[in-house]
BALOBA-1460 file (C-alpha; in Angstrom, 3 decimals):
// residues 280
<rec num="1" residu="x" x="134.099" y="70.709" z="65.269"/>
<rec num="2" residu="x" x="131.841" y="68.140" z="66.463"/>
<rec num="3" residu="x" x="130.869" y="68.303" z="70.031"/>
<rec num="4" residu="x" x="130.462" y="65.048" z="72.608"/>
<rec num="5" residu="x" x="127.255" y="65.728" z="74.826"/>
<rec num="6" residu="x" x="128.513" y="64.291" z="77.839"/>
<rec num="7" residu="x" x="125.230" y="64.770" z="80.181"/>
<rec num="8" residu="x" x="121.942" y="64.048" z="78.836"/>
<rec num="9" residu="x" x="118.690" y="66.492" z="79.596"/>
<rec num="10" residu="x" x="116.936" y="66.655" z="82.754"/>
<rec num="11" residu="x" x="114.631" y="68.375" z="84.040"/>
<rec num="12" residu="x" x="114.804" y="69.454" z="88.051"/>
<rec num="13" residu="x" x="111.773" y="70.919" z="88.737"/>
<rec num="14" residu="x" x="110.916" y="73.309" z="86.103"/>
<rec num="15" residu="x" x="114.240" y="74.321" z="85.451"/>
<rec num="16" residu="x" x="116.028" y="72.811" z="82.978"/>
<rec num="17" residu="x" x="120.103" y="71.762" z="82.768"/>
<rec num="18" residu="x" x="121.876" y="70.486" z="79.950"/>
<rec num="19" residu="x" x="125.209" y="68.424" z="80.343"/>
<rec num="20" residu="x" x="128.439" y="69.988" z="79.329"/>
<rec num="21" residu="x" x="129.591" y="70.019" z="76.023"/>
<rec num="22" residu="x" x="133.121" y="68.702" z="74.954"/>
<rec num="23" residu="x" x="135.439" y="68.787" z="71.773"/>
<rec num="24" residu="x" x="136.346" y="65.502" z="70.412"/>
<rec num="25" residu="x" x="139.785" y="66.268" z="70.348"/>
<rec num="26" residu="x" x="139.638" y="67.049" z="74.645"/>
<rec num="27" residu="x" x="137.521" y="63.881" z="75.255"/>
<rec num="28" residu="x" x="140.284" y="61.691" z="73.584"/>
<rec num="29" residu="x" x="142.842" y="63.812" z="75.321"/>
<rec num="30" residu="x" x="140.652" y="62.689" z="78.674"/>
<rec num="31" residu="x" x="141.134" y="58.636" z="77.625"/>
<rec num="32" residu="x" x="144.557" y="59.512" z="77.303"/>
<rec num="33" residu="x" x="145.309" y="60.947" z="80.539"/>
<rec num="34" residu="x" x="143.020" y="57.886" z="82.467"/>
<rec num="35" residu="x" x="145.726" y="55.198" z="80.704"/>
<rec num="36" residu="x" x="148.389" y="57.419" z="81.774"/>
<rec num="37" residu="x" x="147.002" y="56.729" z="85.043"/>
<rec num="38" residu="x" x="145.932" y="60.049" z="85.926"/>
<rec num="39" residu="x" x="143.497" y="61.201" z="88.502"/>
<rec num="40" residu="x" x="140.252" y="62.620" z="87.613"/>
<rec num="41" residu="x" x="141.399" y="65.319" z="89.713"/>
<rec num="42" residu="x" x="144.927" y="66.098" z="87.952"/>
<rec num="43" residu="x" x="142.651" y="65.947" z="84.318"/>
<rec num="44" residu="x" x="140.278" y="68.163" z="85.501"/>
<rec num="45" residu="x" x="142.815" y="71.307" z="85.887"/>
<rec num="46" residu="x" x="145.278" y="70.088" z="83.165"/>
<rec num="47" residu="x" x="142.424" y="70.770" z="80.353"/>
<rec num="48" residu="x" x="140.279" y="73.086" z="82.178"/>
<rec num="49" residu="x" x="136.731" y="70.755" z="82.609"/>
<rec num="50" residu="x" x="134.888" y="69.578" z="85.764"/>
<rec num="51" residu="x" x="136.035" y="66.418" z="87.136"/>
<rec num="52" residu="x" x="132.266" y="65.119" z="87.693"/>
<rec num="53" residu="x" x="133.132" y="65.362" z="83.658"/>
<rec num="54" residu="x" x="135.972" y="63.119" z="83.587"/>
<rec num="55" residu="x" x="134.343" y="60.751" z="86.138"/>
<rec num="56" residu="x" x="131.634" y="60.326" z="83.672"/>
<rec num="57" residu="x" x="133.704" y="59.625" z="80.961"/>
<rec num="58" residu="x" x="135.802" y="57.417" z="83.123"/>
<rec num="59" residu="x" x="132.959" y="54.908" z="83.879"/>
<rec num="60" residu="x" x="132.040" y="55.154" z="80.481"/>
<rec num="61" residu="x" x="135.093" y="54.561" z="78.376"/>
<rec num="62" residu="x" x="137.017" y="53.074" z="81.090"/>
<rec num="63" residu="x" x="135.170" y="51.309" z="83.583"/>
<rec num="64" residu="x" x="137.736" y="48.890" z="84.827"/>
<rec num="65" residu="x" x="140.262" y="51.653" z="85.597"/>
<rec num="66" residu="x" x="141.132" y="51.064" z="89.428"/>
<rec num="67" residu="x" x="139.512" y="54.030" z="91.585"/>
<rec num="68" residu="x" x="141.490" y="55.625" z="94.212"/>
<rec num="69" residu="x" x="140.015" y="54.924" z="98.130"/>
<rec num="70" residu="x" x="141.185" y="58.332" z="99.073"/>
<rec num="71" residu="x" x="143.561" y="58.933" z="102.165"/>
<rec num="72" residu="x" x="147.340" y="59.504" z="102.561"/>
<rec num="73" residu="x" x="149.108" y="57.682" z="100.432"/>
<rec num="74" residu="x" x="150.932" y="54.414" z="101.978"/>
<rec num="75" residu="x" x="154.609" y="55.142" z="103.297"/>
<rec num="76" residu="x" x="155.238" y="51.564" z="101.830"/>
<rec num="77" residu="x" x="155.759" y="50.850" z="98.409"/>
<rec num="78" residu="x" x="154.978" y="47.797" z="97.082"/>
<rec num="79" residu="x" x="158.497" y="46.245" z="96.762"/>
<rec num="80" residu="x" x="158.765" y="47.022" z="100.240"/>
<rec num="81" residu="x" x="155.413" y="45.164" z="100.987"/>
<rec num="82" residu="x" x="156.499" y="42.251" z="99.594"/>
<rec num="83" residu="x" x="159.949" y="42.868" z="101.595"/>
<rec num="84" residu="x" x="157.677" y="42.507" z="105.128"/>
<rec num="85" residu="x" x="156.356" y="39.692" z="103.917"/>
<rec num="86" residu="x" x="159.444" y="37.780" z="103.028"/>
<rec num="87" residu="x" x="160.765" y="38.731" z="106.572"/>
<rec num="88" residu="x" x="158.143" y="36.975" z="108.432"/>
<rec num="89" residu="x" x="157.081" y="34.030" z="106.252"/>
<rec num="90" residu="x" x="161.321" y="33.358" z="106.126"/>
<rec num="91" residu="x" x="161.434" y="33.625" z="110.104"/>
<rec num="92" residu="x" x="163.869" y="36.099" z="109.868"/>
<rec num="93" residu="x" x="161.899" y="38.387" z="112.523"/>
<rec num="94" residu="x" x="158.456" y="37.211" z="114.252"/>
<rec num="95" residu="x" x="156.594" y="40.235" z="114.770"/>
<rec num="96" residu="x" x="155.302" y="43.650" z="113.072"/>
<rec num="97" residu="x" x="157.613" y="45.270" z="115.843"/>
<rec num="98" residu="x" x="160.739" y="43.680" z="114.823"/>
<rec num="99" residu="x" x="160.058" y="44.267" z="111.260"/>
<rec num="100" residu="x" x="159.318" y="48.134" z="111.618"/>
<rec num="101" residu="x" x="162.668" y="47.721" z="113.464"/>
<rec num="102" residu="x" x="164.523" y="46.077" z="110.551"/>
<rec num="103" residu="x" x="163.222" y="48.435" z="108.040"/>
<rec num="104" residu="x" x="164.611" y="51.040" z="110.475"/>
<rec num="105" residu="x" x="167.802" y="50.251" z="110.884"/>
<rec num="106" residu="x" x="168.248" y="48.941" z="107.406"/>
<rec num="107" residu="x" x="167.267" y="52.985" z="106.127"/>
<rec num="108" residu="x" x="164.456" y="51.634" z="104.016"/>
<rec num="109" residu="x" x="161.106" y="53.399" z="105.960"/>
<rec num="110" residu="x" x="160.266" y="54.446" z="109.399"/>
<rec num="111" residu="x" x="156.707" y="53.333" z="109.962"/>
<rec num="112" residu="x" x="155.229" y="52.186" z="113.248"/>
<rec num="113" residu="x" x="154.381" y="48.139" z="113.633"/>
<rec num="114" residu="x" x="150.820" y="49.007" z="112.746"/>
<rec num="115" residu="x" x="151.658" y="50.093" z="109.543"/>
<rec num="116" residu="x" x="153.749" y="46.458" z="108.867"/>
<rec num="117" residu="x" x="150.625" y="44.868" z="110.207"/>
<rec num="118" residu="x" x="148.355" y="46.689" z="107.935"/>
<rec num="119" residu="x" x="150.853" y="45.554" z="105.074"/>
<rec num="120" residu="x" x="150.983" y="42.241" z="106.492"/>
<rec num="121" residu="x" x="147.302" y="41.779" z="106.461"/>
<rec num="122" residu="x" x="147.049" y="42.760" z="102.651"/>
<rec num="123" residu="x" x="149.494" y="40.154" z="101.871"/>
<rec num="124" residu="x" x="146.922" y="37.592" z="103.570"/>
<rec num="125" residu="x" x="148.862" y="36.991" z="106.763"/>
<rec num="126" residu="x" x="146.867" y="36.991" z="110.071"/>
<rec num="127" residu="x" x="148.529" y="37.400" z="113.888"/>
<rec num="128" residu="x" x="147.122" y="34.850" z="115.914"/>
<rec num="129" residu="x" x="148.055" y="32.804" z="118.743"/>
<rec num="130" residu="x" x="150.797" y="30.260" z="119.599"/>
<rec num="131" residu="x" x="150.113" y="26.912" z="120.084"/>
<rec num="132" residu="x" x="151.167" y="25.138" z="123.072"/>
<rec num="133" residu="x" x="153.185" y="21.996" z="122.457"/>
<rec num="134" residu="x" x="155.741" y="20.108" z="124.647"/>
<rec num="135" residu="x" x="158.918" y="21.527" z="123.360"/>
<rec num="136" residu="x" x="161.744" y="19.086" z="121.394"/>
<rec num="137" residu="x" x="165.479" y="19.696" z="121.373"/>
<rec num="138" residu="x" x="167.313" y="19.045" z="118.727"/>
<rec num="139" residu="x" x="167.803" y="15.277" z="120.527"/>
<rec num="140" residu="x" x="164.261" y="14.602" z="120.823"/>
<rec num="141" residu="x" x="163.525" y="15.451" z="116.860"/>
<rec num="142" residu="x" x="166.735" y="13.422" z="116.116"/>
<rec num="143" residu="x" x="165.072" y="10.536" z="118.163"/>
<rec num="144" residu="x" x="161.321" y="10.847" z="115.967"/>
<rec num="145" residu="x" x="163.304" y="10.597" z="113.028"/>
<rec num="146" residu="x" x="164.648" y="7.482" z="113.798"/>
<rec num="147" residu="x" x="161.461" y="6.066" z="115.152"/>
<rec num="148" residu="x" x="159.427" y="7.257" z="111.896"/>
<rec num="149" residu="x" x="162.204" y="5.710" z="109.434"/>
<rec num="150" residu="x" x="162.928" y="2.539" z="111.961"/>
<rec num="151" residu="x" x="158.940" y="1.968" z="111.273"/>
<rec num="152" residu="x" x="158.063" y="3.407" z="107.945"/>
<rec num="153" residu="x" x="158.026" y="-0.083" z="106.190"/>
<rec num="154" residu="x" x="155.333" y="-1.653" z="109.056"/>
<rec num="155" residu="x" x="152.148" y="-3.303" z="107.956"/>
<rec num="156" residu="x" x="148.511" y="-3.301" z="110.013"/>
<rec num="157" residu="x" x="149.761" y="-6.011" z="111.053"/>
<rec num="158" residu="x" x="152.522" y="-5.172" z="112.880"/>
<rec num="159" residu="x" x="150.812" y="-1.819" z="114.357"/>
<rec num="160" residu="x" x="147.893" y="-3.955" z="116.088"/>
<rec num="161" residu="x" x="150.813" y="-5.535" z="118.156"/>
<rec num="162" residu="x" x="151.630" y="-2.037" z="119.988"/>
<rec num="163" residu="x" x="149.999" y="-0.716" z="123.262"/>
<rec num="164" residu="x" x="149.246" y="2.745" z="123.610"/>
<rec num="165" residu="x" x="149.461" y="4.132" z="126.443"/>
<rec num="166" residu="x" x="149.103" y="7.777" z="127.803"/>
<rec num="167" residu="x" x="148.458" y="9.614" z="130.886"/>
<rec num="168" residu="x" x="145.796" y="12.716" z="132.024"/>
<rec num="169" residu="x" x="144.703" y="14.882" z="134.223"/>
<rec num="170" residu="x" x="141.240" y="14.677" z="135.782"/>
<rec num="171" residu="x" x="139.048" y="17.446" z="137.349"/>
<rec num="172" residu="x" x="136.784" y="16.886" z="140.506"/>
<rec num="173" residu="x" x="135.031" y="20.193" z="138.622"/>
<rec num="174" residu="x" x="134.616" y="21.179" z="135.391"/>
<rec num="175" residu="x" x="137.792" y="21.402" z="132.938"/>
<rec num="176" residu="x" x="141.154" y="23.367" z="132.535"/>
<rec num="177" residu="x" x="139.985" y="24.349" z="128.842"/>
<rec num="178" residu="x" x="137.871" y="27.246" z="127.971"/>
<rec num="179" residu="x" x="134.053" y="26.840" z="128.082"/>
<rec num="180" residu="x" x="132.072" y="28.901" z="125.625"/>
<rec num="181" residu="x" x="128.130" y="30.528" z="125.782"/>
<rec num="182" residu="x" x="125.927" y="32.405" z="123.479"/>
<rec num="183" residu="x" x="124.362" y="35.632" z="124.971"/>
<rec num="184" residu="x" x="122.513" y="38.811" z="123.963"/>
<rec num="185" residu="x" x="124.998" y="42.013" z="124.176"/>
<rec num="186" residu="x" x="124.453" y="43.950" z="127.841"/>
<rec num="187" residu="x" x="122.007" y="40.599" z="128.811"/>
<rec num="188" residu="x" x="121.877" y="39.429" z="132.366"/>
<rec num="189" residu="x" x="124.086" y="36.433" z="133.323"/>
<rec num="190" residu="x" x="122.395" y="33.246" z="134.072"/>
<rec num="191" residu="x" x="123.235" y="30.149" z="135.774"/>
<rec num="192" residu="x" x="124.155" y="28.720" z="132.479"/>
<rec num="193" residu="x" x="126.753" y="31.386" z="131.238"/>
<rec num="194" residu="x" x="128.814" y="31.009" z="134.658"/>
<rec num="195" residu="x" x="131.677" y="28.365" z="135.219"/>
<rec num="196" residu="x" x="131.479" y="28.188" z="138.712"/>
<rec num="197" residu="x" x="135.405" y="27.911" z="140.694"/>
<rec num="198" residu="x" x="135.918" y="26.733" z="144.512"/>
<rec num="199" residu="x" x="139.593" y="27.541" z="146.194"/>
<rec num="200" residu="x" x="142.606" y="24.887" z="145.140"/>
<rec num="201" residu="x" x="140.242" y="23.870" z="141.604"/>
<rec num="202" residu="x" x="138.436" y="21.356" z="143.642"/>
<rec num="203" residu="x" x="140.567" y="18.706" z="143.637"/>
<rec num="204" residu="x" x="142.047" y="16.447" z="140.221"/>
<rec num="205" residu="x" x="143.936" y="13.330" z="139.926"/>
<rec num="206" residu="x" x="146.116" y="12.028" z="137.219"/>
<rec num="207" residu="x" x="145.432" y="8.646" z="135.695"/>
<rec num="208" residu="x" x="147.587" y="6.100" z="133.044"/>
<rec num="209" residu="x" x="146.297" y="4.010" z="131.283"/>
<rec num="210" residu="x" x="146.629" y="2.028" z="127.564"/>
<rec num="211" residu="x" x="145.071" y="0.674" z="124.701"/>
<rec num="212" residu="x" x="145.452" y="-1.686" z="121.704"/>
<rec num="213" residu="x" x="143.470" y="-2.121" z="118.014"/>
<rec num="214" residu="x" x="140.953" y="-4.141" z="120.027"/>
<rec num="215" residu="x" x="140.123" y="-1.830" z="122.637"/>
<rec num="216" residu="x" x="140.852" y="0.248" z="126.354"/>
<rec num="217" residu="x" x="143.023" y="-1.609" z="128.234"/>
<rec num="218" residu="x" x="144.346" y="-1.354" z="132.296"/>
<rec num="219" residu="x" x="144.878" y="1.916" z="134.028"/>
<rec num="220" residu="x" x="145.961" y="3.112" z="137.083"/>
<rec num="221" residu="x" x="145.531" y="6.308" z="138.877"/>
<rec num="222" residu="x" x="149.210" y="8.317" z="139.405"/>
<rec num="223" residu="x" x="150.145" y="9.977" z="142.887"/>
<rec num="224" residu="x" x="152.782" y="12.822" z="142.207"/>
<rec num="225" residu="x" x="154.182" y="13.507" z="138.913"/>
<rec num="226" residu="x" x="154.627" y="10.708" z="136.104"/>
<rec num="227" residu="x" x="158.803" y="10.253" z="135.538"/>
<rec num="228" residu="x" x="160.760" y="7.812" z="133.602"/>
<rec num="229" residu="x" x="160.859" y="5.727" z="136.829"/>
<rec num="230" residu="x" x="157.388" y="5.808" z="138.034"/>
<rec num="231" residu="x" x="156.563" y="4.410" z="134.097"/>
<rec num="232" residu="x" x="158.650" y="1.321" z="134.276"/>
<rec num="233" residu="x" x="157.372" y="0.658" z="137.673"/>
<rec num="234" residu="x" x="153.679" y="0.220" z="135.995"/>
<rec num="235" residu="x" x="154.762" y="-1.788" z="133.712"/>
<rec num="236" residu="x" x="157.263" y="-4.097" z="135.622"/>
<rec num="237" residu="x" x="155.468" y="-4.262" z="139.167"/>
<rec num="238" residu="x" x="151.465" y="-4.014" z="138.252"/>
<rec num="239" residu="x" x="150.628" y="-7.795" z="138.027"/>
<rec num="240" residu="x" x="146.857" y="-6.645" z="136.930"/>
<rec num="241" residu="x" x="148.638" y="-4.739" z="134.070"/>
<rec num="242" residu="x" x="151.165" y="-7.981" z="132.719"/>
<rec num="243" residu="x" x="148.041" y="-10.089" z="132.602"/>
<rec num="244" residu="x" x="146.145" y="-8.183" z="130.502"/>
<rec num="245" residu="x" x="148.908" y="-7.595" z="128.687"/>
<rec num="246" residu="x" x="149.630" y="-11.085" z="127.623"/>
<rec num="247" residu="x" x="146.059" y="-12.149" z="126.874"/>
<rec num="248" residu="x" x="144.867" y="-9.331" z="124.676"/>
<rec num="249" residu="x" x="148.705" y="-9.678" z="122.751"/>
<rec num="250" residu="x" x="147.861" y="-13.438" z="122.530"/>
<rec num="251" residu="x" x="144.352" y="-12.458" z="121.005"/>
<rec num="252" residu="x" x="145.795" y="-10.338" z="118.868"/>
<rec num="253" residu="x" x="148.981" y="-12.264" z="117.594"/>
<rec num="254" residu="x" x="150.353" y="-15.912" z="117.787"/>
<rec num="255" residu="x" x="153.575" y="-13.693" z="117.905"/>
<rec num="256" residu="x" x="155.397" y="-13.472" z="121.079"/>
<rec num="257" residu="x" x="157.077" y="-9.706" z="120.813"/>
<rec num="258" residu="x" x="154.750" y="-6.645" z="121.381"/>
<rec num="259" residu="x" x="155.469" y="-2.715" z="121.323"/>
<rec num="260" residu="x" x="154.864" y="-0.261" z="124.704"/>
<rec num="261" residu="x" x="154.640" y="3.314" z="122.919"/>
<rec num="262" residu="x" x="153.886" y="5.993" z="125.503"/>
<rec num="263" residu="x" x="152.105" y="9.068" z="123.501"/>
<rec num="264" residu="x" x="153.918" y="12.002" z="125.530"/>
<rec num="265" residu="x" x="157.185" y="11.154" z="126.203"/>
<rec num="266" residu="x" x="157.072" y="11.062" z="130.413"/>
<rec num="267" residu="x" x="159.810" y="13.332" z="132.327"/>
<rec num="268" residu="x" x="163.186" y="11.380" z="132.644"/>
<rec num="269" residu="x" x="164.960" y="11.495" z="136.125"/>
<rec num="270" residu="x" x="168.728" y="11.871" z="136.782"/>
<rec num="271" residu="x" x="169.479" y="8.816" z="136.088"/>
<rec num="272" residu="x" x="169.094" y="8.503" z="131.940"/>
<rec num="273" residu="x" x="166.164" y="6.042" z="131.895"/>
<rec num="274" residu="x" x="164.660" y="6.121" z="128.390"/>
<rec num="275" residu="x" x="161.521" y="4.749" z="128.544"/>
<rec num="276" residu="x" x="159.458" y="6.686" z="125.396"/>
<rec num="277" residu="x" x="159.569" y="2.887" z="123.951"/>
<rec num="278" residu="x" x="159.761" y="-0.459" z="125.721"/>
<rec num="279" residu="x" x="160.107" y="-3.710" z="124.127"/>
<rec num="280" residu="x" x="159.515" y="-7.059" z="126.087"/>
């Protein structure tokens, strides 16, 4: 019977090995077992060879054959992987906690939140933080919808008549966001790697102001808190404000109508003023 001579000749020292010899009929009955998906392992002691031996043949006949990364074996399968997955991307829970929960009570697997995570990761998912935004009610979406299809059909033309206008808060020092610095692990701080505080933030003001498609426009600095109220005061009592108002609109238009738009929508008092868009 003809014999496969799995390890070639070398020489280690002065003492000589030779590779171990195989029948034809067990090396095929090796290939078989690696597309059964078989370990090298579980080969080795079903036909009585090494499994350096099958390893070799392995990466020779069957290179491509996905190698186990050794550890317990997952408590997820991978229908339930893909079950995760479909439980956050579908909002159905938020977090690997509420998910390990669900899988719980459901009588499918009782992992810990880490394990979800871990399976959450593999399907390409990443935790990271919320973003802050103002938050909209159903009213306030319902309103933007309106807005966006009241305005869909407008030209350049028609946007160059609207004034912007926005308000924000200044700092006497430094800024509310975070400030970042490159350093050397363990290194000594230096003057340049600290934000420095005082008591009370140092002091900030708020200020309004507006702007068209030719340019800044008036402002005004804001005592207290900017309200529905406080907005149409600006706009109906500031004379400095009406004038430029009126010349940069005749600049930009022979038309006489022009568009307030205020970019965050101000806090509205008691009394139901609307003022998120004023036409005059």
């Amino acid at each position: 019977m003809e014999k496969y001579n799995i390890w070639k000749c070398k020489v280690s020292g002065s003492i000589p090995t030779m590779r171990q010899l195989i029948s034809q009929e067990k090396y095929q009955q090796v290939i078989r077992q690696l597309d059964e998906g078989k370990s090298a392992e579980k080969i080795s002691r079903n036909l009585k060879i090494s499994d350096r031996t099958v390893r070799r043949i392995r990466d020779k006949e069957r290179p491509d054959i996905k190698k186990a990364v050794g550890g317990r074996p997952s408590k997820l399968t991978v229908a339930t992987k893909r079950r995760v997955k479909r439980m956050i991307t579908s909002r159905r829970v938020k977090t690997a906690s509420q998910a390990a929960k669900e899988l719980r009570n459901e009588g499918v697997a009782d992992v810990s939140p880490k394990t979800v995570g871990r399976a959450l990761k593999e399907a390409g998912l990443k935790a990271v933080k919320k973003v802050k935004k103002p938050k909209l009610t159903a009213q306030h979406k319902a309103r933007r919808r309106e807005f966006a299809e009241a305005h869909k059909d407008w030209t350049v033309e028609d946007w160059k008549r609207v004034i912007w206008s926005d308000e924000t808060k200044i700092n006497r020092l430094g800024s509310d966001g975070e400030q970042w610095v490159w350093k050397k692990p363990g290194g000594v701080l230096t003057d340049d790697q600290v934000k420095g505080t005082v008591k009370f933030g140092g002091g900030s003001l708020m200020f309004w102001g507006c702007m068209t498609a030719q340019g800044v426009g008036y402002g005004c600095q804001i005592e207290g808190r900017m309200d529905a109220e406080m907005y149409t005061n600006i706009l109906d009592e500031h004379s400095s404000f009406k004038l430029w108002s009126i010349m940069r609109l005749k600049r930009m238009t022979s038309s006489s109508s022009k568009t307030m738009i205020q970019s965050t929508p101000p806090k509205e008092p008691n009394n139901g003023l609307r003022t998120t868009k004023l036409r005059c």
